[in-house]
C-alpha positions in Angstrom: 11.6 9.2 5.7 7.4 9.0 5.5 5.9 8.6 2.3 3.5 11.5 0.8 0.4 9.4 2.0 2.0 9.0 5.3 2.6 12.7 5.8 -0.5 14.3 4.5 -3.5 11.2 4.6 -1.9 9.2 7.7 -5.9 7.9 8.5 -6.8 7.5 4.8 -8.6 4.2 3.9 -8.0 4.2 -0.1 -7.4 0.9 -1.4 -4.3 1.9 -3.3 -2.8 5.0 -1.5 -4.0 4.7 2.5 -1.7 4.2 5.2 -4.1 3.1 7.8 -5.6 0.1 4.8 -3.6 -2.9 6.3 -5.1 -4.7 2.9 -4.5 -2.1 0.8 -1.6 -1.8 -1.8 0.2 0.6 1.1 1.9 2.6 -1.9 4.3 5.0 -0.6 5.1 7.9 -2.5 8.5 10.2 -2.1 9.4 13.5 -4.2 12.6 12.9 -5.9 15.5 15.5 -6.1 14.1 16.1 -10.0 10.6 17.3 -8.7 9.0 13.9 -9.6 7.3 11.9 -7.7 8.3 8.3 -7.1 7.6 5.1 -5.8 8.8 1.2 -5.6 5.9 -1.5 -5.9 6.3 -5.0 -5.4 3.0 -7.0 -6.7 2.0 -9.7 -4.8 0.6 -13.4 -6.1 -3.2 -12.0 -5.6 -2.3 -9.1 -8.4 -1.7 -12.0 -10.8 -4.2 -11.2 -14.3 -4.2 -15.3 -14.4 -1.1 -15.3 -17.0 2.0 -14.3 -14.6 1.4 -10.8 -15.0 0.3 -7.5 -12.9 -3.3 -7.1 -13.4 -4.4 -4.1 -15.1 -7.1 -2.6 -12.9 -4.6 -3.3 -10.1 -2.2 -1.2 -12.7 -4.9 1.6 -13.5 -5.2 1.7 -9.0 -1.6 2.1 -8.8 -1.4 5.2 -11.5 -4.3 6.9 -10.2 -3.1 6.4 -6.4 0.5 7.5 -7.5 -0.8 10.6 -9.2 -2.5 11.4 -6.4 0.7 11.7 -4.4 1.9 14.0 -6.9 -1.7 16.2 -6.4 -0.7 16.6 -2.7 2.7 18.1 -3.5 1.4 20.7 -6.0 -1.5 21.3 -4.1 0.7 22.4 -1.6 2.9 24.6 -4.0 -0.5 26.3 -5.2 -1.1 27.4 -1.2 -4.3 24.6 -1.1 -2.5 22.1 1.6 -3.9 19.0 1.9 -5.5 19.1 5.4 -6.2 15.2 5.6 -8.5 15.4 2.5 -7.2 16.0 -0.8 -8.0 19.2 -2.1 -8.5 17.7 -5.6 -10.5 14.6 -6.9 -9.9 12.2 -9.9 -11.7 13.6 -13.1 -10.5 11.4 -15.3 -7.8 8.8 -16.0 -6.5 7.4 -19.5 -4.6 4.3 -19.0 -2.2 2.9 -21.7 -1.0 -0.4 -21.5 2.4 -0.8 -23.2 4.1 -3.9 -22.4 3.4 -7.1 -19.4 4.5 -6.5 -15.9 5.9 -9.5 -14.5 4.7 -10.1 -10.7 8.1 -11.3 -10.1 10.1 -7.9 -9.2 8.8 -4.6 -7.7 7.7 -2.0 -10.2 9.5 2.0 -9.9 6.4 4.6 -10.5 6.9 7.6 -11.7 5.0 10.9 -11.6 4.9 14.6 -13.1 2.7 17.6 -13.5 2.0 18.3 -16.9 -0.4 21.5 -15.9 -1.7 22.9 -12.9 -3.7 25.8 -11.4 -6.2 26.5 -8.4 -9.1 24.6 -10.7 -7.3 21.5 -12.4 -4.2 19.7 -12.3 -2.6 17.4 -14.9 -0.3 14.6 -14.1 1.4 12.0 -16.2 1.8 8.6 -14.1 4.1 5.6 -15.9 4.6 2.4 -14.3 8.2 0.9 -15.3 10.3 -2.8 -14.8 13.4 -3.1 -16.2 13.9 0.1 -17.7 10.8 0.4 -20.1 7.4 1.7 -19.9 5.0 -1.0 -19.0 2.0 1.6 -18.4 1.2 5.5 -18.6 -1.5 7.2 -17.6 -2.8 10.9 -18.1 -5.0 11.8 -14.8 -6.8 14.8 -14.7 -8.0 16.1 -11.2 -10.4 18.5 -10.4 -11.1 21.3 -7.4 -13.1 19.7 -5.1 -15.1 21.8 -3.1 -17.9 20.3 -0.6 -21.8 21.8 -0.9 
């Protein structure tokens, strides 16, 4: 089954979402049956923050990237498909560290809207390993329309 990025964004170059970035983090999103989206990461030793743990920018990528995903699928539902561009652009992200995640084991990524109409759309993004919340994020995206 293709992932979100796969599916909508198969030329995209983004560091943390884009299928055709062979040195990318190649995340690949997938609606769940519960209208999430979700996603399994698996860090590698170059993510390391120098203690054993997944670096946090490389966290804060991985939320907004992951969000993202979750854009495209309400995009669609609000009649806005993505058309190989996303129809809505990062406005802001709040990142919450909670807890280390080890580099050892891949990480399950969660995401949901929180609110959404044809201007703005809300999503919660949460980064877990073994069954607790390592990181959250709040993203806010914004209509993007070219001048």
């Amino acid at each position: 089954m293709q992932s979100i990025q796969e599916t909508y964004f198969p030329e995209l170059m983004c560091f943390g979402c884009g299928p055709a970035n062979e040195r990318g983090l190649q995340l690949a999103s997938h609606v769940a049956e519960d209208g999430t989206v979700r996603a399994r990461f698996q860090p590698w030793a170059e993510h390391d923050n120098g203690l054993g743990y997944l670096n946090g920018g490389i966290i804060a990528t991985l939320l907004d990237c992951h969000s993202a995903a979750m854009v495209s699928v309400e995009s669609e539902r609000l009649g806005l498909p993505p058309d190989g561009t996303l129809q809505y652009v990062t406005a802001g992200l709040d990142v919450r560290y909670r807890r280390p995640s080890p580099l050892t084991e891949p990480a399950e990524l969660v995401a949901r809207v929180i609110d959404s109409d044809l201007d703005e759309i809300s999503v919660e993004a949460e980064l877990w390993w073994q069954d607790k919340v390592r990181a959250s994020g709040q993203a806010q995206w914004k209509r993007w329309r070219p001048r």
